[in-house]
C-alpha positions in Angstrom: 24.0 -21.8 8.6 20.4 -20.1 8.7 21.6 -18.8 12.8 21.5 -15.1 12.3 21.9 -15.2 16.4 21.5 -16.8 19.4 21.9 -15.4 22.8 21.2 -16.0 26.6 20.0 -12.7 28.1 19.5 -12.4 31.9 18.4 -9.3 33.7 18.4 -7.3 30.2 22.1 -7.8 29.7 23.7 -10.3 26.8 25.4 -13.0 28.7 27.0 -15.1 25.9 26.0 -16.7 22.5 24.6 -20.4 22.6 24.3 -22.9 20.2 21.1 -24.0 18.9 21.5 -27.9 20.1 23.1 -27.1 23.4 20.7 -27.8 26.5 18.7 -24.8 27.7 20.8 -22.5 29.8 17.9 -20.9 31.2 16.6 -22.1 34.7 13.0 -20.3 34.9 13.4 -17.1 35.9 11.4 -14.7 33.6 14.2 -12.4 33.3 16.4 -14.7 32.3 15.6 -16.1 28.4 17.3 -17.1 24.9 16.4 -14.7 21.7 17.4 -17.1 18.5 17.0 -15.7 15.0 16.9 -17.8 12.2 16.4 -17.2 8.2 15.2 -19.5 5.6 16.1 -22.1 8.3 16.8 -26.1 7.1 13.9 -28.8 8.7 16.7 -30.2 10.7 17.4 -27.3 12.6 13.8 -26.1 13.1 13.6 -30.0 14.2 16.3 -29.2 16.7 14.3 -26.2 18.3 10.9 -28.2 18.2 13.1 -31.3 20.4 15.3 -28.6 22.9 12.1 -26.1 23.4 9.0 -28.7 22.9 7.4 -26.5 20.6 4.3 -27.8 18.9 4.4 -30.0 15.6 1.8 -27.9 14.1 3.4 -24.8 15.2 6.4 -26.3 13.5 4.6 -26.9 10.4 3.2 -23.8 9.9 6.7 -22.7 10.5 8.1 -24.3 7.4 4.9 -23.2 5.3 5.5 -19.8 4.0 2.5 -18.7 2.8 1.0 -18.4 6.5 -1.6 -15.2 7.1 -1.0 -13.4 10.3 -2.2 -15.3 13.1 -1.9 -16.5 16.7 -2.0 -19.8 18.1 -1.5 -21.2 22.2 -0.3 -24.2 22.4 0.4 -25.0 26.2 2.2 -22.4 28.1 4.0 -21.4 24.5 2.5 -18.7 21.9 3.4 -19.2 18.0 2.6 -15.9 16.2 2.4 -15.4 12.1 3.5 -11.9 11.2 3.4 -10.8 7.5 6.3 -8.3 6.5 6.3 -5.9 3.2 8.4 -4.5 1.0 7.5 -1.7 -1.4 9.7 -2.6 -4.9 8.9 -0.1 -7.6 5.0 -0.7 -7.8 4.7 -3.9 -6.2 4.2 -5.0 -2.4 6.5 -7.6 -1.6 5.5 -9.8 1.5 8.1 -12.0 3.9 6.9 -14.1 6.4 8.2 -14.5 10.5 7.5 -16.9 12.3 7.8 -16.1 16.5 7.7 -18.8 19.0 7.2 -17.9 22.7 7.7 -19.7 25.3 8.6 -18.7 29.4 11.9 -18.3 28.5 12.6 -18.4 24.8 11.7 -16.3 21.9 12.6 -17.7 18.5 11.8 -15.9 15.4 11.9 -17.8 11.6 12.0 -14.9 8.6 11.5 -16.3 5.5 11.9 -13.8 2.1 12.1 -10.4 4.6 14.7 -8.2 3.7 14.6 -6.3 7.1 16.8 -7.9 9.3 16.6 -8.1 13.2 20.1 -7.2 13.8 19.1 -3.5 14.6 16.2 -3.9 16.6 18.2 -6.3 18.1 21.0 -3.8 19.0 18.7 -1.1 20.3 16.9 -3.3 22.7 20.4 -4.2 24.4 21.2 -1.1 24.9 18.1 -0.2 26.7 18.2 -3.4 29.4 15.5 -1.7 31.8 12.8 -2.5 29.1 14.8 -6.2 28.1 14.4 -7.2 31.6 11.0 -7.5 31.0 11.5 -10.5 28.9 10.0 -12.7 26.2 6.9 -10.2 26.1 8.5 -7.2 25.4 10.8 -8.8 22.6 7.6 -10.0 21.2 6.4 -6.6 21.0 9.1 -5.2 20.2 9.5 -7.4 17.0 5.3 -6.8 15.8 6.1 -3.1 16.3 9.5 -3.3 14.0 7.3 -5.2 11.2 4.2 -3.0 11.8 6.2 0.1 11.9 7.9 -1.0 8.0 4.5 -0.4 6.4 4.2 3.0 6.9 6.6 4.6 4.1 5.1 1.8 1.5 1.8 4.1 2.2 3.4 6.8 2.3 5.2 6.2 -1.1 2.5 5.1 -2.8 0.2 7.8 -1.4 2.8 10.1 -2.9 2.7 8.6 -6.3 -1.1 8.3 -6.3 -1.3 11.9 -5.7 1.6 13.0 -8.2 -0.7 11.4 -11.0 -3.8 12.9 -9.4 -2.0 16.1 -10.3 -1.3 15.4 -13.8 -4.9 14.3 -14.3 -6.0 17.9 -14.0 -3.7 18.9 -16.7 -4.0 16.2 -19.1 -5.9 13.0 -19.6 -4.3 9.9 -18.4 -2.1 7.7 -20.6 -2.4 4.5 -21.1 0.9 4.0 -18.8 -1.0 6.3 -16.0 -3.9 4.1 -16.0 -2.2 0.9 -15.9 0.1 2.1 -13.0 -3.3 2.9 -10.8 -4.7 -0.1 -11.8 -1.2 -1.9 -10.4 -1.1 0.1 -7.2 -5.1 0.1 -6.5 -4.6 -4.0 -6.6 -1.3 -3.8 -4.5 -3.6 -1.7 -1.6 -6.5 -4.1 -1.9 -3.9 -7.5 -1.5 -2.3 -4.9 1.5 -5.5 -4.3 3.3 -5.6 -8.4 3.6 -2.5 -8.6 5.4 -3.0 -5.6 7.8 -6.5 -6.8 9.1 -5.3 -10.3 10.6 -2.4 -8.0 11.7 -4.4 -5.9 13.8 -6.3 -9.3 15.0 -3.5 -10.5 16.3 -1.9 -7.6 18.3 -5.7 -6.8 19.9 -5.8 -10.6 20.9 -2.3 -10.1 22.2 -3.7 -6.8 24.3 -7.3 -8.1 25.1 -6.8 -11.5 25.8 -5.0 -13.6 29.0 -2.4 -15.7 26.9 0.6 -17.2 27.7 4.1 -15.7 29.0 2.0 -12.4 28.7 2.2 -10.3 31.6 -0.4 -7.8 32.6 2.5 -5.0 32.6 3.5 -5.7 29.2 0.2 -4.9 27.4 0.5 -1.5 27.3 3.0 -2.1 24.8 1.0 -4.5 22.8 -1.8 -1.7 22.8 0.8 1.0 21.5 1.4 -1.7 18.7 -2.6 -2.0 18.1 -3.0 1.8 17.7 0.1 1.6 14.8 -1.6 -1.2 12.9 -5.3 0.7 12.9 -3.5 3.8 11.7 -2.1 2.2 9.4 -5.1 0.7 8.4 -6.9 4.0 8.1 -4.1 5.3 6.0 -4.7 2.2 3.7 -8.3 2.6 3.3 -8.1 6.4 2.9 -5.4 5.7 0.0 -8.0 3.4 -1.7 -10.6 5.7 -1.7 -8.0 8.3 -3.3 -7.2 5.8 -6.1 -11.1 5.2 -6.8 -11.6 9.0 -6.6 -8.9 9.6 -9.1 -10.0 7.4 -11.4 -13.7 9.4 -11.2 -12.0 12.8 -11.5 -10.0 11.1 -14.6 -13.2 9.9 -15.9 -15.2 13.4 -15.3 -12.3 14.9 -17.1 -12.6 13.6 -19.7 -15.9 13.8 -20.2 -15.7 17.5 -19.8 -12.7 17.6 -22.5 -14.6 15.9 -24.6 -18.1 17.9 -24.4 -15.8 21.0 -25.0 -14.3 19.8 -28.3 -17.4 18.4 -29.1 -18.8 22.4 -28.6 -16.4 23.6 -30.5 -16.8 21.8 -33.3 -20.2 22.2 -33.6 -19.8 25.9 -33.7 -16.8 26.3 -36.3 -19.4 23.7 -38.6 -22.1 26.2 -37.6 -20.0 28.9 -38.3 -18.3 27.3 -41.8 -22.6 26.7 -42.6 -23.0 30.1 -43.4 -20.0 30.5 -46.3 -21.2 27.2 -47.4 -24.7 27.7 -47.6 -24.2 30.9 -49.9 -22.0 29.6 -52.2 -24.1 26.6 -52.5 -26.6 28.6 -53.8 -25.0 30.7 -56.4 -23.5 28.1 -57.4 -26.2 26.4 -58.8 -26.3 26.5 -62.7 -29.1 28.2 -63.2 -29.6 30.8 -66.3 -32.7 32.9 -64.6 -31.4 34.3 -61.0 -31.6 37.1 -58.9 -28.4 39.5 -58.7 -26.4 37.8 -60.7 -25.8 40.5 -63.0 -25.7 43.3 -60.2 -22.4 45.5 -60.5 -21.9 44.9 -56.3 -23.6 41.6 -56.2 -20.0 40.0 -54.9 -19.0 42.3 -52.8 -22.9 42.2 -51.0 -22.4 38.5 -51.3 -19.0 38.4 -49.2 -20.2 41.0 -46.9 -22.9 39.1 -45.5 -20.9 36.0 -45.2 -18.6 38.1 -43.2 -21.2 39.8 -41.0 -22.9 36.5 -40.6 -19.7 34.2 -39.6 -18.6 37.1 -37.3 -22.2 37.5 -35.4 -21.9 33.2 -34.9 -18.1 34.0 -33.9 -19.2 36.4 -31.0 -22.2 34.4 -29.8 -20.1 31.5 -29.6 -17.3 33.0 -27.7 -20.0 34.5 -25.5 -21.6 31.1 -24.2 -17.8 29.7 -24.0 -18.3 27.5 -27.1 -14.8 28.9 -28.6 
């Protein structure tokens, strides 16, 4: 059975469980309003719903389809809303899908392949019945704000990571490992930022807009849920341009590794010239040549190599060569 729960709430207190094909207990009174909870539910019982609450085929369909963006339709006086959970597993984002259907006085939420269960929220709502009592609305907000709220530590993780190999980078070159694991999170944010723009669509139509079994005192809540989705956002964006930026710094680097081993070889060659360049020349066989029968003629010879390679040696180390 996909029923995680199903309850009839009145005046913000739990009255008693119901079952999902029983008539509707509920005889208009805002306050008083069923909260069912379904996971990777069968068609018959969504079937079931869609005949006991008259929620929309299409609504229904999209339901069942669970590869929905976030999204809100009216239909009537009822509300379907798409909302797209995460999951941060080692360097991958992994997305669940709920499904919330809102009507005067039922709330029904579909999860399919989210690992954060309701069961909590549900918990700490009943034991705070002055804001229950508000009904359908402030469940419905109170569900966005439990999804929004999980993608916070996946950008925080992954900010942490970015900025542990940031550190690295200033020590040492990237490794092939490094650069792959950017590459994996940089394409993780960009398929992230996808999911948390309709997001923040849907709660500002939720806040801004007149829609069904919204009340004008509940908004304010909807608002509070708008402001965690933008930060959210801004995190997101702000974490992007870190990963581009540490790919530059990575890049400059290298470039600057690379210009001073290039430096310093060119002055050990310069330097190794001299020695070479002497030699070289008395070591041509030639019979006629000048000094090559004086008494000091080596020790001259090694002398000036010396002074020679040792000037080069200072220069060099002067102008940060060596």
């Amino acid at each position: 059975m996909s029923v995680i729960a199903a309850f009839l709430y009145r005046d913000g207190q739990r009255i008693r469980p119901i079952e999902i094909d029983e008539p509707t207990p509920c005889h208009g009174d805002k306050k008083e309003f069923v909260w069912i909870g379904l996971h990777e539910p069968t068609d018959a019982e969504l079937e079931t719903l869609q005949e006991k609450f008259g929620l929309h085929p299409l609504a229904v369909e999209d339901a069942q389809n669970k590869h929905q963006l976030p999204k809100i339709d009216v239909y009537g006086d009822q509300l379907f809303v798409v909302a797209r959970t995460a999951h941060l597993n080692d360097d991958h984002i992994d997305y669940g899908e709920t499904a919330i259907f809102v009507g005067p006085n039922h709330i029904i939420t579909v999860r399919h392949g989210s690992a954060r269960a309701h069961s909590g929220l549900r918990a700490h709502l009943e034991a705070a019945p002055g804001l229950l009592r508000h009904g359908v609305d402030y469940v419905l907000h109170a569900i966005l704000d439990f999804i929004v709220d999980g993608y916070l530590p996946i950008v925080e993780t992954i900010e942490e990571e970015v900025l542990e190999i940031e550190t690295q980078t200033m020590d040492a070159s990237l490794s092939y490992d490094d650069t792959k694991r950017l590459f994996t999170l940089r394409r993780e944010v960009i398929r992230f930022q996808r999911v948390i723009g309709p997001m923040g669509e849907v709660t500002s139509k939720l806040f801004n807009l007149d829609v069904p079994c919204i009340d004008a005192e509940t908004k304010p809540y909807f608002k509070d849920v708008l402001d965690h989705v933008r930060r959210v956002e801004n995190m997101v964006g702000g974490l992007r341009d870190v990963l581009t930026s540490v790919f530059e710094v990575s890049t400059l680097l290298e470039q600057q590794r690379q210009g001073a081993i290039t430096r310093q070889l060119a002055a050990w060659a310069a330097i190794l010239a001299v020695p070479t360049a002497i030699a070289g020349i008395y070591g041509m066989n030639f019979e006629y040549m000048p000094e090559l029968k004086t008494k000091y003629g080596y020790f001259v010879t090694v002398a000036v190599i010396l002074a020679l390679c040792t000037a080069l040696y200072v220069r060099f180390r002067r102008v940060k060569w060596l």
